[in-house]
Phi, psi and omega in degrees: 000144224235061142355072163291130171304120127253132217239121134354289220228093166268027141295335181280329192275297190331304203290001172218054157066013159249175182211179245246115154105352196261109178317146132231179206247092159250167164244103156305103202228009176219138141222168184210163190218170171214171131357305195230000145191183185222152187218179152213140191286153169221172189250156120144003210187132164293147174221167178243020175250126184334321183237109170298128198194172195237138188248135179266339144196179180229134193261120180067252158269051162272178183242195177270350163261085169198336182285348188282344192270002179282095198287329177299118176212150194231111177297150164212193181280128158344110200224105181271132188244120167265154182234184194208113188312153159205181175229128195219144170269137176282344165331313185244053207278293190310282236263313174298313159338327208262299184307328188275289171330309180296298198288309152323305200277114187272350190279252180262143163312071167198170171310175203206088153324160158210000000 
């Protein structure tokens, strides 16, 4: 599966040795809900969330920060994800999100097991 990373703050991707464009390899070994989204923790990348995770969606008026308030988590089998760092505003956050994945993923348009 195929990821974009979005990162904010690139003094945090220098100080920890990533950059704009730059693949990595995490792992997913949790999922967790709220109210207000669904996530899953991963391994494998600095982050700047306390608890690192990737949000899969948000339900009804959530946002993509409300997956950071997510107390419930369900362990499953490791599942390796590649991701690819970007920086997105949150204003166009999908349609830049969209524009980036295509540009990160150089191969065919599709999910990517790895």
């Amino acid at each position: 599966m195929y990821y974009v990373r979005i990162f904010s703050d690139l003094s945090f991707l220098h100080e920890n040795g990533l950059d704009l464009g730059q693949e990595v390899s995490l792992t997913a070994y949790e999922i967790g809900y709220s109210d207000k989204a669904l996530a899953v923790k991963v391994v494998g990348c600095a982050s700047v969330n306390a608890t690192p995770h990737i949000t899969i969606a948000t339900i009804e008026d959530g946002d993509p920060f409300d997956s950071n308030k997510i107390t419930h988590w369900l362990e499953f089998p490791p599942m390796d994800l590649l991701g690819c760092i970007a920086r997105v505003d949150k204003g166009t956050r999908m349609k830049k999100m969209l524009l980036l994945w295509q540009h990160c993923h150089t191969a065919e348009l599709k999910l990517q097991r790895v």
